[in-house]
FIRO-357990 format. One line per field, with one value per residue (C-alpha): residue number from 1; residue in one letter; chain; x, y, z. Coordinates in steps of 0.1 Angstrom, whole numbers, plus 5000, padded with zeros to 4 digits. Each point is the difference from the previous one (the first is absolute). Last residue first. Layout:
BEGIN
titi NUM, ...
zapa A, ...
bafi A, ...
px X, ...
py Y, ...
pz Z, ...
! end
This chain:
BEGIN
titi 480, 479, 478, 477, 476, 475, 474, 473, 472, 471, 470, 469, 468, 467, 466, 465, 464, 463, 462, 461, 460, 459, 458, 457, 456, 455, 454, 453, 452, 451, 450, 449, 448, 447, 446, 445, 444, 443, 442, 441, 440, 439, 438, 437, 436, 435, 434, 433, 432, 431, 430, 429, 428, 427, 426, 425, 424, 423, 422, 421, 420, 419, 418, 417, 416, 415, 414, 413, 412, 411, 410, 409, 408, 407, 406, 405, 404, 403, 402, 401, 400, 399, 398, 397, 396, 395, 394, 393, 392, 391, 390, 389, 388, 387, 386, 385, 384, 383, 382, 381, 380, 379, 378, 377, 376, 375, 374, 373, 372, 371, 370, 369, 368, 367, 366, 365, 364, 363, 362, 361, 360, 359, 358, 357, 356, 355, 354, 353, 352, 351, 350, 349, 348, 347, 346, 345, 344, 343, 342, 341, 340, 339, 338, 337, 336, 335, 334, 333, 332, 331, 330, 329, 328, 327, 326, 325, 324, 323, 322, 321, 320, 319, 318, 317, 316, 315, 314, 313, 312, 311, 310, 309, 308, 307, 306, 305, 304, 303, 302, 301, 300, 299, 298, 297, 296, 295, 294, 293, 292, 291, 290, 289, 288, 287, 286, 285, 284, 283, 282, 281, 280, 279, 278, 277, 276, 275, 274, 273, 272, 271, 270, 269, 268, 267, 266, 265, 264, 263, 262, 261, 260, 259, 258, 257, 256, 255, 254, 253, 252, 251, 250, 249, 248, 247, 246, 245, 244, 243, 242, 241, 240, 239, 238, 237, 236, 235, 234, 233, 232, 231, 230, 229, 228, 227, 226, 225, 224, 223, 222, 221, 220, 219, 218, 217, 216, 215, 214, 213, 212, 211, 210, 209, 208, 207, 206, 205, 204, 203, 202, 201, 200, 199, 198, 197, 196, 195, 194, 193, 192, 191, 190, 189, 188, 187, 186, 185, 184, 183, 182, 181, 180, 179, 178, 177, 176, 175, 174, 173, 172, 171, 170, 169, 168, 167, 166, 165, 164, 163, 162, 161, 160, 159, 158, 157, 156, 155, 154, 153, 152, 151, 150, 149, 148, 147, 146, 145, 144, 143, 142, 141, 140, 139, 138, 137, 136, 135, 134, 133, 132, 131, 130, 129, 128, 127, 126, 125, 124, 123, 122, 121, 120, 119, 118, 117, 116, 115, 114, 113, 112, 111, 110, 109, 108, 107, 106, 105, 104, 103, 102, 101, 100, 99, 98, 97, 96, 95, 94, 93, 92, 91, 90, 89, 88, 87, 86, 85, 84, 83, 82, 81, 80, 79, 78, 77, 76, 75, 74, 73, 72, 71, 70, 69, 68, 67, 66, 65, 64, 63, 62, 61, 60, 59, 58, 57, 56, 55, 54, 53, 52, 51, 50, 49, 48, 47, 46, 45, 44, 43, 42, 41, 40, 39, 38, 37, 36, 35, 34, 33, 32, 31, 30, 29, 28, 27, 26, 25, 24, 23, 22, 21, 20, 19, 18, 17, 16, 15, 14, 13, 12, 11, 10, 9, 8, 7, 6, 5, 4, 3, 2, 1
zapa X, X, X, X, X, X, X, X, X, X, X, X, X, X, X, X, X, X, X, X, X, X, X, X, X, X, X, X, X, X, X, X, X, X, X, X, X, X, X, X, X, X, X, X, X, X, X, X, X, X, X, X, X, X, X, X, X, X, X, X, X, X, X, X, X, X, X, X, X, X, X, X, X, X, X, X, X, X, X, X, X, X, X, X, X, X, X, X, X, X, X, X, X, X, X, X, X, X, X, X, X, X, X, X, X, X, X, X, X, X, X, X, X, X, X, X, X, X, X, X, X, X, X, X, X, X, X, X, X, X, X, X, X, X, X, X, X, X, X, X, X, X, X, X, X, X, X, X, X, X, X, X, X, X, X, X, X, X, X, X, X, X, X, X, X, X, X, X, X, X, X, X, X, X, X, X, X, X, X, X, X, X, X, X, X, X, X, X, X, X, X, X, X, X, X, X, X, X, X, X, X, X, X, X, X, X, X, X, X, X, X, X, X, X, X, X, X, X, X, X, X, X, X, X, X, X, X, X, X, X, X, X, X, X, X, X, X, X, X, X, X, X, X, X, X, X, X, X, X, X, X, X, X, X, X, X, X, X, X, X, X, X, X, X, X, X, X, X, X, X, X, X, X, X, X, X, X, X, X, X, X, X, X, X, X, X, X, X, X, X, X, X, X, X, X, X, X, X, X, X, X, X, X, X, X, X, X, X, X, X, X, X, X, X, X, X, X, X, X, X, X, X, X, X, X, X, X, X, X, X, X, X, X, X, X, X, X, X, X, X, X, X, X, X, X, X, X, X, X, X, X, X, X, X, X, X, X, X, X, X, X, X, X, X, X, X, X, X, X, X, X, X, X, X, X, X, X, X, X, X, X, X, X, X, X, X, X, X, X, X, X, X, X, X, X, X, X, X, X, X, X, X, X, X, X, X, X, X, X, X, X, X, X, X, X, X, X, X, X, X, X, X, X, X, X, X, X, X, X, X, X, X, X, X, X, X, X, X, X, X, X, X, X, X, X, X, X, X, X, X, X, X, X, X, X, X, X, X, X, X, X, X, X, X, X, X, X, X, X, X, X, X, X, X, X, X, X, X, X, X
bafi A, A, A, A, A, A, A, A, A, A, A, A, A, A, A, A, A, A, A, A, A, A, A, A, A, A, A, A, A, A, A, A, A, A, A, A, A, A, A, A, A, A, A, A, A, A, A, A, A, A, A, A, A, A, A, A, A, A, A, A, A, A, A, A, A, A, A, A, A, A, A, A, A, A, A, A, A, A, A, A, A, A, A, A, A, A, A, A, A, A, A, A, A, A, A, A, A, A, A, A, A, A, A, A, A, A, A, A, A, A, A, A, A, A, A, A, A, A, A, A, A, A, A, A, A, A, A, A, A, A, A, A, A, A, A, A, A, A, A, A, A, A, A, A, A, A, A, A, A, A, A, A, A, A, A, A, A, A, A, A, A, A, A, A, A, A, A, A, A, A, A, A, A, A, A, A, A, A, A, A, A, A, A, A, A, A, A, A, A, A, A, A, A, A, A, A, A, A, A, A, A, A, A, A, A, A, A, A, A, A, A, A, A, A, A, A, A, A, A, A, A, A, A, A, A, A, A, A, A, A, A, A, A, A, A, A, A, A, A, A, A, A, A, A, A, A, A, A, A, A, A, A, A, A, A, A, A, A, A, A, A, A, A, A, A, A, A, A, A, A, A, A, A, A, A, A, A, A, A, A, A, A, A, A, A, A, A, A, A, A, A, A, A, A, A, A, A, A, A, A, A, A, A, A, A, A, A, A, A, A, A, A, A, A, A, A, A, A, A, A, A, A, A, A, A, A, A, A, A, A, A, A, A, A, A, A, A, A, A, A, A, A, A, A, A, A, A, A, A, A, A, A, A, A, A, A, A, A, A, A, A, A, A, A, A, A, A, A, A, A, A, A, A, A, A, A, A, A, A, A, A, A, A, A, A, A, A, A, A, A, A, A, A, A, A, A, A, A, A, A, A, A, A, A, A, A, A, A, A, A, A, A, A, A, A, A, A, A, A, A, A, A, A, A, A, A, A, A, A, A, A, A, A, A, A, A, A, A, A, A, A, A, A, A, A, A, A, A, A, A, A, A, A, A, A, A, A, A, A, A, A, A, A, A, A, A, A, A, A, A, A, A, A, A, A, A, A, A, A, A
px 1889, 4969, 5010, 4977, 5018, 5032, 5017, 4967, 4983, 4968, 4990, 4976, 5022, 5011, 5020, 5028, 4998, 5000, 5033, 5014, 5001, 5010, 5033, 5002, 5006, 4984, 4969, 4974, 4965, 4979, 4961, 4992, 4981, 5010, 5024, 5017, 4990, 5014, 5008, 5028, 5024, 5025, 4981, 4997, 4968, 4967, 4975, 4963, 5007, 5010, 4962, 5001, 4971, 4984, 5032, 5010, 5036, 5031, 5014, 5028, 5033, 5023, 5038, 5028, 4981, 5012, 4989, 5017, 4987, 4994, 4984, 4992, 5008, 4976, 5010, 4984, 5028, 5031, 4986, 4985, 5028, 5027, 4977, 4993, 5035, 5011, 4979, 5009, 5032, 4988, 4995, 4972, 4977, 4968, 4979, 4981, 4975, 4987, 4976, 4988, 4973, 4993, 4980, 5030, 5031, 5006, 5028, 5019, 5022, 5025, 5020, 4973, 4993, 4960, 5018, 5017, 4967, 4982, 5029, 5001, 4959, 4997, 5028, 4990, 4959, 5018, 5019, 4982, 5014, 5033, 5026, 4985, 5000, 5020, 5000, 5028, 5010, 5025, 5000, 4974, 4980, 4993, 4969, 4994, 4990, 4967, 4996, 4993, 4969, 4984, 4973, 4986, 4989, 5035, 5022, 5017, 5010, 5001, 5009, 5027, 5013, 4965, 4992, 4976, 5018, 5011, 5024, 5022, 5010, 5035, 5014, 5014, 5005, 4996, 4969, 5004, 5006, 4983, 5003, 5022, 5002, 5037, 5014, 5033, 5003, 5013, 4991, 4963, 4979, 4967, 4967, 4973, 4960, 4993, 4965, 4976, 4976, 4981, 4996, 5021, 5019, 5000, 5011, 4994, 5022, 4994, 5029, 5021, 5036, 4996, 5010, 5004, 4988, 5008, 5013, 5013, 5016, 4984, 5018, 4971, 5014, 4989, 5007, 5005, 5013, 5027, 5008, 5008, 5001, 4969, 4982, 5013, 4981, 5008, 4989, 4967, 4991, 5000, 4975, 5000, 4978, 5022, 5016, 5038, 5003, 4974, 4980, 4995, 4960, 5000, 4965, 4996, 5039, 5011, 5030, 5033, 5021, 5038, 5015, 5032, 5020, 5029, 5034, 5014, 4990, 5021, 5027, 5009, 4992, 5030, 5024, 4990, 5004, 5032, 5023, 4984, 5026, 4969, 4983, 5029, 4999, 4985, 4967, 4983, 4964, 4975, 4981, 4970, 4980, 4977, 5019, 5034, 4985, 4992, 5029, 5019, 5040, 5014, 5011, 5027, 5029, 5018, 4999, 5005, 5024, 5027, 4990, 5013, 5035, 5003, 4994, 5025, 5026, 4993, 5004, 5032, 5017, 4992, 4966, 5008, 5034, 4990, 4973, 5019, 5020, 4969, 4988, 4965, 4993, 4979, 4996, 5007, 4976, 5015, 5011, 4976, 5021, 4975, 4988, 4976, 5022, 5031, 5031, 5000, 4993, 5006, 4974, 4999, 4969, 5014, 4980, 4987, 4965, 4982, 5020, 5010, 5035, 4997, 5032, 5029, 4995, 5031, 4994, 4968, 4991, 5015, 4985, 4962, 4978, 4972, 4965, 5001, 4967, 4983, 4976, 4975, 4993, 5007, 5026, 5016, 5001, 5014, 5027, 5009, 5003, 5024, 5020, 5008, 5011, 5021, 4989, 5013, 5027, 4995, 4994, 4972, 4978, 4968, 4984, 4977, 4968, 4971, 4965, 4976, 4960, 4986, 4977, 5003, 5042, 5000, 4985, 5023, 5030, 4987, 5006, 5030, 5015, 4994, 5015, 5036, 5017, 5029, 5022, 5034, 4981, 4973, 4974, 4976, 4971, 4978, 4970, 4973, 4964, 4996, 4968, 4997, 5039, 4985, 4975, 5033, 5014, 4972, 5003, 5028, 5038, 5017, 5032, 5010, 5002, 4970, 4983, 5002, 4971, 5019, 4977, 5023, 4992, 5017, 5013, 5037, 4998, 4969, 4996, 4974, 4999, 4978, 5011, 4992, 5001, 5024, 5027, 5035, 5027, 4980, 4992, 4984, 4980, 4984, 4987, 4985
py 6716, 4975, 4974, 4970, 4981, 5014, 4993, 5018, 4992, 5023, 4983, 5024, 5002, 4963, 4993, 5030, 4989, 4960, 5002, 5024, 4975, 4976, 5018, 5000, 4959, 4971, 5017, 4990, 5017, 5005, 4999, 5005, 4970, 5008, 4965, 5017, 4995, 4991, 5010, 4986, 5021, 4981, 4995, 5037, 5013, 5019, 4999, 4984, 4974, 5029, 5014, 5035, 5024, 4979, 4990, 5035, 5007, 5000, 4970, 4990, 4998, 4968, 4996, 4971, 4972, 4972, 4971, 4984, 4961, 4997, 4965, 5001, 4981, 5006, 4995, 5037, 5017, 4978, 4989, 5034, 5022, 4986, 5000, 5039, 5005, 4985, 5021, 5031, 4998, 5008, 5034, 5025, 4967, 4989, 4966, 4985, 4978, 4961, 4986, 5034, 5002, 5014, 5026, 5019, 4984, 5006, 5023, 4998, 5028, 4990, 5016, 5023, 4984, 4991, 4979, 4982, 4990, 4995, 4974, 4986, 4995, 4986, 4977, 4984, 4999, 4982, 4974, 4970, 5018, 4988, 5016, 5033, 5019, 5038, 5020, 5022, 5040, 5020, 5041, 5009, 5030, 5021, 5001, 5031, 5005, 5014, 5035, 5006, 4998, 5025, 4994, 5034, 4986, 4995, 4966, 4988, 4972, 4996, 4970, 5002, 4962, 4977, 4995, 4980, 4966, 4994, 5027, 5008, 5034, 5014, 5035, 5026, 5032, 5037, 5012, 4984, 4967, 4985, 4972, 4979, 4964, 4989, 4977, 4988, 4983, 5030, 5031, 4998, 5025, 4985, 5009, 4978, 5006, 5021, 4994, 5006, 5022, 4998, 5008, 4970, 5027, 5028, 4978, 5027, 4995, 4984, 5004, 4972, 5014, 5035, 5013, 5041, 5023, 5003, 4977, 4968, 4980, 4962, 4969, 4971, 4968, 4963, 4973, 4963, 4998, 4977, 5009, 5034, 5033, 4972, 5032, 5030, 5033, 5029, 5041, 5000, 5035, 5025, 5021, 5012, 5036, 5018, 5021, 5002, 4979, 5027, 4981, 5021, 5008, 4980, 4992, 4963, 4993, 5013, 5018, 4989, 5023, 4993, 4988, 5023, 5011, 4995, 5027, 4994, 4963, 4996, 5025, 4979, 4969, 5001, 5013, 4965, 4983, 5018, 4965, 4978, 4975, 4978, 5029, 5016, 5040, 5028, 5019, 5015, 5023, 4993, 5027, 5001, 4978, 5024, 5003, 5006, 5024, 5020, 5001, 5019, 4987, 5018, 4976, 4998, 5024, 5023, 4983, 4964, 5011, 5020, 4970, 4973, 5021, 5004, 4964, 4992, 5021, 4981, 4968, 5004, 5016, 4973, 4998, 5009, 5012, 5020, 5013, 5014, 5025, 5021, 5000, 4993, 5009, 4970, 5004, 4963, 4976, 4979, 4963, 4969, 4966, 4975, 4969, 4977, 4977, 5007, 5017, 5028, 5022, 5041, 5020, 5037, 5023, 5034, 5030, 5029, 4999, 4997, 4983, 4977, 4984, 4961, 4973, 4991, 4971, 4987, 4967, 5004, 5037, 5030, 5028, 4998, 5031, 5015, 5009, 4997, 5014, 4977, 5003, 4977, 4983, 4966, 4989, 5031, 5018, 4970, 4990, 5037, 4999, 4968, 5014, 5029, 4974, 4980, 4965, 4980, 4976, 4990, 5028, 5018, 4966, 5020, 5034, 5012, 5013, 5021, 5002, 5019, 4994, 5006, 4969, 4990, 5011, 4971, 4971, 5013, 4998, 4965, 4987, 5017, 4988, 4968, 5002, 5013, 5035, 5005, 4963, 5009, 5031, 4974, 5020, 5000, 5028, 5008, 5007, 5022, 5001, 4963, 4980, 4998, 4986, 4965, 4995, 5001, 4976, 4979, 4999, 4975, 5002, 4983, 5025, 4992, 5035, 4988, 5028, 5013, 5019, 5022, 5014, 5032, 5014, 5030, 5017, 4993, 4965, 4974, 4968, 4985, 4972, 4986, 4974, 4996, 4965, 4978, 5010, 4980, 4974, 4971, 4976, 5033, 5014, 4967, 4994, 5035
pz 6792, 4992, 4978, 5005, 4972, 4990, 4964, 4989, 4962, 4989, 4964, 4981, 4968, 5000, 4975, 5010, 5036, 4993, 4976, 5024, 5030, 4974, 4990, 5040, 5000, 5004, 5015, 5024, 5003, 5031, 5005, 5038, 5017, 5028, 5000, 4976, 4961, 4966, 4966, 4983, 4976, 4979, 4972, 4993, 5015, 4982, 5032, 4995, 5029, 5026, 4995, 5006, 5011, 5027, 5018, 5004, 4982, 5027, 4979, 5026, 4979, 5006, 4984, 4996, 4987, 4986, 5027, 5025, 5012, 5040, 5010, 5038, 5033, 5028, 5036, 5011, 5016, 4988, 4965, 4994, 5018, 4979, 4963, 5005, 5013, 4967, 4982, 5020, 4982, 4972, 5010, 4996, 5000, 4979, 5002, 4975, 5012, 4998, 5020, 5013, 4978, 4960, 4988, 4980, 5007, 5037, 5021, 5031, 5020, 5019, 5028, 5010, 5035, 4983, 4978, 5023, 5014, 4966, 4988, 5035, 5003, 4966, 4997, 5037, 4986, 4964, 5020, 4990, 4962, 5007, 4983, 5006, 4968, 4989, 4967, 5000, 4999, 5005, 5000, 5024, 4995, 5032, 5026, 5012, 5038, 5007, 5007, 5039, 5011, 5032, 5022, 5016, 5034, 5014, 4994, 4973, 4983, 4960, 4974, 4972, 5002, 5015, 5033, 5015, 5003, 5036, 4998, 5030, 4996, 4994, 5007, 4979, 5016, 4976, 5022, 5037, 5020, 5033, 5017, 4978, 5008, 4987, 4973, 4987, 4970, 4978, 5019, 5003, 5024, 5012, 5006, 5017, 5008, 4974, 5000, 4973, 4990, 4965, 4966, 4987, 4976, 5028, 5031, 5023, 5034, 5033, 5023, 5020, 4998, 4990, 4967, 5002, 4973, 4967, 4966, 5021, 4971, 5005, 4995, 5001, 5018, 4992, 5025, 4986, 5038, 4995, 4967, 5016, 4974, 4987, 4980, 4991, 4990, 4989, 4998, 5028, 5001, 5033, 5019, 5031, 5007, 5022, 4970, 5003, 4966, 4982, 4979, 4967, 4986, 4967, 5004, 4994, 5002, 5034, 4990, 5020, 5019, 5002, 5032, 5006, 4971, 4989, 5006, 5035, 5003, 4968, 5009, 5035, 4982, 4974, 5025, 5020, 4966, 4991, 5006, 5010, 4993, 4977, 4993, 4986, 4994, 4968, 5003, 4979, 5000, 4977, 4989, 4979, 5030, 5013, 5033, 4978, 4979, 5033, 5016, 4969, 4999, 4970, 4968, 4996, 4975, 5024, 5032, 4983, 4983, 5028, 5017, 4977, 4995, 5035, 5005, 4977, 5014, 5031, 4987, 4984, 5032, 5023, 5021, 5040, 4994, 4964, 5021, 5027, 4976, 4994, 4964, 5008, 5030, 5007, 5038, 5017, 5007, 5024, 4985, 5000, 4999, 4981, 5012, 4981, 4980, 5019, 4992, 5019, 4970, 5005, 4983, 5006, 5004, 4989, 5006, 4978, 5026, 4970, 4973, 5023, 4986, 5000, 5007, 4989, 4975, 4986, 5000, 4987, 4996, 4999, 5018, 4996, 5002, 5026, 4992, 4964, 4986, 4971, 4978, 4988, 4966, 5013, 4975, 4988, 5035, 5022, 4972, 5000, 5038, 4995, 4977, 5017, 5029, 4976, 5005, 5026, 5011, 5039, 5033, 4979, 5008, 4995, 4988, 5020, 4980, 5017, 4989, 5008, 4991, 4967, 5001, 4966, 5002, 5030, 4977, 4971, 5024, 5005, 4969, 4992, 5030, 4985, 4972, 5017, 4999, 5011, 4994, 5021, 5024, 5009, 5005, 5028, 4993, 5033, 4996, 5023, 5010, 4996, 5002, 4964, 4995, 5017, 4967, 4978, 5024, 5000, 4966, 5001, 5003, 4970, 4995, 5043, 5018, 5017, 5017, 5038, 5008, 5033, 5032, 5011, 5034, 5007, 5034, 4987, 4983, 5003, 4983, 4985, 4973, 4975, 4973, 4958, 4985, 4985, 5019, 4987, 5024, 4981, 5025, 5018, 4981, 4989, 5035, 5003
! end
């Protein structure tokens, strides 16, 4: 995207596949900006595993919160390296505790810092009892890697290779973490109780490739996915293909105006030129062209299996959430959730000649999940209410209007800071007969779902406790 890249940040989530000793490992990159969008909750669906970045000077950040919680919904691994160890950190202990107050998971220390900053040393393996040491060659992405060497510790070698200081200290750390972490149990960590750490430098990489060899070692393959109707589980080496549609850009190339729908491969094998099941049009369709995506580069992928990602051309039929799949016995996967957003402002086209342009852009973007657009109760598209996970993605929303669809808008903030879906049946709650606190606004998706919009969480209780029969979800189509 345009915007991306006039201002040096990612915006939205990115695909790329790579492959590394006999595996192939298809990555859903996610803005590490605070103002990413929903999309990159929506893209952390499609995962089987997560992994943590933390920057080892801050710990944890807002909004790593915000999508560990997406991650702990889904119970799937996750694993935490902790960054930029080669400048001024926190204590490492520190660190882990940071982890373990704030997320609520625990945390197993695969291998531990020595030093850090300036007088960072290197990592000792707590598994093989091996030294990884750090030498800087001064560059910005270079780093001197020295042979592992056998961590005996207290053997005279190890004061040469680390200094005397640092290698009583690691003693002293190990001798602790033996005797009072927690044990290392496989399983916790696949069900996403366990998170085990890692300490290097991205940026030298330094202990990424260390990193990947015990990741790849201890996730999972391709997980199963339950078909949704029955609950029966799809089994990812199963013949039958299937495979749900996660995100959805449109204009990738402003030349083209093309729109591409990302799709998580679930079973089977994609072949280039197949007819699948489209289950929510209820009909076949042709996959003519696949792709793979890695940044702005493209290529035609003829065939691709359970845990890929590939793109498909979309002319318009596909919607966030939808089912392929092939074999006589259709299957649907649960639809995606939609989540809360967290700003909120009432946005007009300048020009109202424009209105079928302001329409089709905000219904388009929509539609990729970066937006999501709201109405006063009854009322049209003229004026609506739009909600983002980041306010950022309110600029983005103006950008890609006035450069994508040549419409300039009004945007004007408003004071609300929470949404609730109201899961009650249409026919046995009337949202206009609600007790609300003046700042509380009822109003409705494009669905026409009944939501409610709250100034603040003392009004979230205010409606719960005044409203007996009131059923409130901060997810709409929650289905996990």
């Amino acid at each position: 995207m345009e915007i991306e890249k006039q201002r040096g940040i990612s915006v939205t989530s990115s695909v790329l596949q790579f492959r590394y000793n006999g595996y192939c490992v298809n990555i859903l990159d996610t803005p590490g900006h605070q103002d990413f969008s929903e999309d990159t909750y929506r893209t952390l669906m499609a995962a089987d595993s997560a992994v943590m970045v933390i920057d080892g000077a801050k710990g944890v950040e807002p909004q790593t919160r915000k999508l560990f919680r997406v991650c702990a919904l889904r119970h799937i691994p996750i694993f935490t390296f902790i960054n930029k160890m080669d400048r001024e950190a926190r204590d490492p202990f520190e660190l882990m505790e940071n982890i373990e107050t704030i997320l609520g998971i625990k945390t197993y220390p695969m291998n531990w810092p020595i030093g850090c900053g300036k007088e960072f040393k290197g990592v000792f393996d707590r598994g093989t009892r091996k030294v990884l040491a750090f030498e800087s060659d001064g560059r910005a992405n270079g780093v001197k890697m020295v042979d592992e060497i056998t961590a005996e510790l207290g053997a005279p070698e190890m004061d040469e290779l680390i200094g005397a200081a640092n290698h009583q200290k690691l003693a002293d750390d190990i001798e602790l973490l033996d005797g009072a972490a927690e044990e290392f149990d496989l399983d916790a960590v696949q069900h996403g109780q366990l998170s085990p750490v890692f300490f290097g430098s991205a940026l030298t990489n330094f202990g990424v490739e260390p990193f990947l060899k015990e990741f790849l070692r201890l996730t999972p393959p391709p997980l199963p996915r339950k078909d949704a109707p029955t609950g029966d589980v799809v089994d990812p080496c199963s013949e039958q293909f299937s495979g749900f549609v996660f995100k959805i850009q449109a204009n990738m190339n402003k030349n083209h105006r093309d729109r591409i729908a990302f799709l998580r491969i679930c079973s089977g094998k994609f072949e280039r030129g197949m007819e699948a099941f489209h289950v929510q049009e209820g009909k076949n369709i042709k996959l003519a062209t696949g792709t793979s995506l890695m940044a702005d580069d493209r290529a035609i992928v003829d065939e691709a299996y359970a845990g890929d990602i590939i793109g498909l051309f979309d002319p318009g039929i596909f919607s966030i959430g939808d089912t392929l799949c092939t074999g006589k016995q259709h299957v649907q996967f649960a639809g995606i959730p939609t989540f809360a957003p967290e700003h909120f402002a009432r946005v007009t086209q300048v020009d109202t000649m424009k209105r079928k342009q302001f329409v089709k852009g905000m219904e388009q973007i929509a539609q990729e999940g970066a937006i999501q657009i709201f109405r006063d109760l009854g009322s049209g598209m003229e004026e609506v209410i739009v909600g983002v996970v980041g306010v950022l993605q309110l600029e983005v929303l103006e950008y890609r209007l006035r450069n994508e669809y040549n419409v300039d808008i009004r945007m004007q903030t408003l004071p609300y800071e929470h949404l609730r879906w109201i899961m009650n049946d249409p026919d046995e709650l009337d949202p206009k007969t609600l007790d609300l606190t003046s700042d509380t606004r009822c109003i409705e998706d494009l669905k026409g779902n009944h939501l409610l919009l709250f100034g603040s969480p003392w009004s979230i209780n205010w409606a719960e406790q005044h409203n007996e029969q009131l059923k409130l979800s901060e997810f709409g189509n929650l289905t996990f």
